[in-house]
C-alpha positions in Angstrom: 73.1 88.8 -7.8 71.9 90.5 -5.1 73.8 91.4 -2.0 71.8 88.6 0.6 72.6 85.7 -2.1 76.5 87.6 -2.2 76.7 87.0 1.2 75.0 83.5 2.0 77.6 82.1 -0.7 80.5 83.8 1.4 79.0 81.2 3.6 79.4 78.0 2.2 82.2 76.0 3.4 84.4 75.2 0.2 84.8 71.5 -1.2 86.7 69.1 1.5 86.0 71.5 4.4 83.9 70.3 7.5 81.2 72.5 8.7 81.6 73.5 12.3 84.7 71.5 12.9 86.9 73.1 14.7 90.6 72.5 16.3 91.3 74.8 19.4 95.4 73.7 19.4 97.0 73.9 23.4 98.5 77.3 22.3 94.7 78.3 22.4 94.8 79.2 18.7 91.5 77.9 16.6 91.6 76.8 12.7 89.0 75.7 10.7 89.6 71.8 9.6 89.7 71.8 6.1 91.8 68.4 5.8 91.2 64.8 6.4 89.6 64.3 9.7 92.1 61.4 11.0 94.6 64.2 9.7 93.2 67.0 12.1 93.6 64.4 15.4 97.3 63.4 14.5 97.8 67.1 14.4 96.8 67.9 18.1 99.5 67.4 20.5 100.1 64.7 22.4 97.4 62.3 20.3 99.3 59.6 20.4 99.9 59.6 23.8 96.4 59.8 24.7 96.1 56.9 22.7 98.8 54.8 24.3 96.9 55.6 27.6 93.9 53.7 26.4 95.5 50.8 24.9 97.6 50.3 28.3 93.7 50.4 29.9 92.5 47.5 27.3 95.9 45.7 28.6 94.4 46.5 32.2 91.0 45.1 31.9 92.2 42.0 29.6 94.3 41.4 31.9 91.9 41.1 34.7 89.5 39.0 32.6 92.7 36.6 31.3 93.2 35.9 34.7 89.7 34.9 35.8 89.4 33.1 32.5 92.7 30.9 33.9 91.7 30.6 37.7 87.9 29.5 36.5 89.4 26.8 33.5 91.2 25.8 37.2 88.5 25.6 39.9 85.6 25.0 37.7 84.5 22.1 35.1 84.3 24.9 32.5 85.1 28.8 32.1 82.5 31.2 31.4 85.0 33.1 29.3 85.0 31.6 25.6 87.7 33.9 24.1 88.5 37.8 24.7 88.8 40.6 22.0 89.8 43.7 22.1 89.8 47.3 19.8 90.7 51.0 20.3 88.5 53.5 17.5 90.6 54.7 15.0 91.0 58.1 15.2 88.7 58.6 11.9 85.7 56.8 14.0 86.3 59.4 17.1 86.7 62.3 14.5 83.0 61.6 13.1 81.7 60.8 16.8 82.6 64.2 17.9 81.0 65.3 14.8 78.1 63.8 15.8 77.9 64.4 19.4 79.0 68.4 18.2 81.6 68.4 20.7 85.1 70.1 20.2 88.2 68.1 18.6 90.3 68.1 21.5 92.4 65.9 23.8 90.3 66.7 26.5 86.8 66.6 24.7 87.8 63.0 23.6 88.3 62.1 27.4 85.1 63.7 28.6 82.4 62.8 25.6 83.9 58.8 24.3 83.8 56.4 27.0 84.0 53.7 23.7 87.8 54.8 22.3 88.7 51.8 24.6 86.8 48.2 24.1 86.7 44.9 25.0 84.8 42.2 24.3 84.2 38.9 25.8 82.4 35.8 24.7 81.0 33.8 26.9 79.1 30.1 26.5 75.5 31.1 27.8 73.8 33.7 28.7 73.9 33.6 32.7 77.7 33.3 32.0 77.5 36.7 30.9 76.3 38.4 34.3 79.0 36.0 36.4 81.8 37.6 34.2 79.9 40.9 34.8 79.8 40.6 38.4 83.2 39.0 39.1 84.9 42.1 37.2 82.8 45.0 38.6 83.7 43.5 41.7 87.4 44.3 42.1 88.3 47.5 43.9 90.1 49.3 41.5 87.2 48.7 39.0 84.9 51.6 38.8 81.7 50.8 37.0 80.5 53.9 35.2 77.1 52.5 33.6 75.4 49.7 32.4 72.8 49.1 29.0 71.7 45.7 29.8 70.5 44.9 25.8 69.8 40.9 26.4 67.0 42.1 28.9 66.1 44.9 27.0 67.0 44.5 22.9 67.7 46.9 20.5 64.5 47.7 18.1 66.8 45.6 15.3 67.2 42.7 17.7 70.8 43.3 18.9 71.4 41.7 22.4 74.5 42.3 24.1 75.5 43.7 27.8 77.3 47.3 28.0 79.1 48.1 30.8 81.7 51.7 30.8 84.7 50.4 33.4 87.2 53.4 34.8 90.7 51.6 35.7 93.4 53.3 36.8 96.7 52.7 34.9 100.5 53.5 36.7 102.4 55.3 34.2 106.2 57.0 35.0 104.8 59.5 36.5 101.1 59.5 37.2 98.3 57.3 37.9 95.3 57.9 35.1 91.9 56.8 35.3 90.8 55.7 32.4 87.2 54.5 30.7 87.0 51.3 29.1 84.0 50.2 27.3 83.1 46.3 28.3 80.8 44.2 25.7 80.1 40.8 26.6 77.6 38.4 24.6 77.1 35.0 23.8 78.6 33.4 20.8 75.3 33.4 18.8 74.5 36.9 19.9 78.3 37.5 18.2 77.2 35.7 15.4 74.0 38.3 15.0 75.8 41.1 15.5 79.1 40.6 13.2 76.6 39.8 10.5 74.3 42.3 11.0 77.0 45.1 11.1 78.4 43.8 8.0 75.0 43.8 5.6 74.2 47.1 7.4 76.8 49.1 5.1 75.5 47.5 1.6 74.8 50.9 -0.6 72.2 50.6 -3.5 68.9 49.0 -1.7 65.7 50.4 -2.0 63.9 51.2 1.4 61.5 48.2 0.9 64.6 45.6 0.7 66.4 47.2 3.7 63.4 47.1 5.4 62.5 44.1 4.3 66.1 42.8 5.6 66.0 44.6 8.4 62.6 42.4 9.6 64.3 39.1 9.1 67.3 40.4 10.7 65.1 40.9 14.2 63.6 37.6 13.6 66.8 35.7 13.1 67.6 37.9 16.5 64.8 36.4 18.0 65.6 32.6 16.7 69.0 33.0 17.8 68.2 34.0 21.5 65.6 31.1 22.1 68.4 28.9 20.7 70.6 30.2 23.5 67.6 29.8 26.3 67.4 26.2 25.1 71.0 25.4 24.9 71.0 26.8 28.9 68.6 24.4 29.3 70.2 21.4 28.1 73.2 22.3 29.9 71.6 22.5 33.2 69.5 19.3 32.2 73.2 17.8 31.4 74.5 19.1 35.0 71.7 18.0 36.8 71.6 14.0 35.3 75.5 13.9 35.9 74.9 15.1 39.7 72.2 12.1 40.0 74.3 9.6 38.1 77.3 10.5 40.4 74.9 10.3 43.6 73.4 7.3 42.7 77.2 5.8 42.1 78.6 6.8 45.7 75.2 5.2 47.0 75.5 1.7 45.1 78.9 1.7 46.3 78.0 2.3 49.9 75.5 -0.5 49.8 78.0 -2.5 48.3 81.1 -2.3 51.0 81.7 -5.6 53.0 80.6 -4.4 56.4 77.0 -2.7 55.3 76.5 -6.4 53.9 77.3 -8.4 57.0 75.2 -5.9 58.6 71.9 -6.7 56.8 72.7 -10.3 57.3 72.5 -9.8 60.7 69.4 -8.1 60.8 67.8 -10.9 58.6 
């Protein structure tokens, strides 16, 4: 063995080690991760408070959207607000982001790179639903709105449709007040439907590249069938809306014609 080959095996990270993942503790000591990666998160200091912090800021936003949901289902013949969901990443999900984004496993690196630790999603009836619920959140003044991915106007390649937004809300805590990101998804129920199943069939192991490709085509075509469904069932709600406004004009007329004194009055005239 020669001393070049000697030295590239020095190298090689040993079974269970992670290339390039590295811990920099708040004593400013570094230590290669050689452990399970959910593991190396519960081990930095105050993880678990970080993550507290983001569930209060799902508890912020679903609150704000619970409480639209009830004034609308007041005020309004219908909410746009189906039903509310929410999720914080487990720490093995923002472990492998970081990975992949090559950022540093910290605290703070979790705060600057992930605006997706925090997420809620809401369903909503029909697609023009979607930008009211959009626009009534954004709209509060402690709401910060970070970004947007519209994908119902633009679609993913695979035919996902869905609206992105990144919210900051600030959350009151004993002694500080902490802006924090939330990530907002908000989709229709058949664009739900898509994308649950979709993200399910996406993980099946053992398929040749012509039957995941092959799947992968009728995937975007049942995408497309299921958002010309929802185009038409906005129609047929607004062609709904629109015959109960005549009906109910047509009623308060007849009844006008009807009272005693409009009658006497045309007898008059004749």
């Amino acid at each position: 063995m020669n001393e070049t080959t000697s030295r590239r095996d020095e190298q090689k990270p040993g079974p269970g080690t992670y290339p390039n993942a590295v811990l920099k503790a708040t004593e400013g000591l570094v230590e290669t991760i050689s452990k399970h990666s959910e593991d190396a998160l519960l081990e930095l200091e105050n993880f678990d408070l970080l993550m507290m912090r983001y569930d209060s800021a799902i508890r912020e936003v679903r609150t704000k959207l619970e409480i639209l949901n009830d004034e609308l289902s007041l005020t309004r013949d219908y909410s746009p607000i189906s039903s509310i969901i929410s999720r914080r990443k487990k720490p093995m999900s923002i472990y492998q982001k970081l990975l992949k984004q090559e950022n540093e496993i910290s605290l703070a690196s979790i705060e600057e790179n992930l605006n997706d630790v925090a997420g809620v999603r809401v369903i909503c009836p029909f697609i023009d639903d979607i930008y009211k619920v959009a626009k009534m959140l954004v709209q509060q003044d402690d709401i910060t709105l970070i970004r947007v991915k519209d994908y119902i106007r633009n679609p993913k390649s695979n035919g996902y449709r869905s609206y992105h937004m990144i919210v900051q809300v600030p959350v009151f805590f004993s002694s500080e007040k902490k802006p924090m990101r939330v990530e907002v998804q908000i989709r229709t129920v058949a664009m739900d439907f898509w994308a649950s199943l979709e993200h399910k069939m996406k993980y099946k192991k053992g398929l040749s590249e012509e039957v995941i490709q092959a799947i992968t085509d009728d995937l975007a075509e049942c995408a497309a069938t299921i958002s010309g469904t929802d185009m038409r069932m906005m129609g047929i709600r607004d062609r709904i809306n629109e015959l109960e406004k005549y009906n109910e004009i047509t009623k308060k007329q007849q009844a006008y014609n009807e009272r005693p004194d409009n009658v006497q009055t045309l007898q008059t005239f004749n």
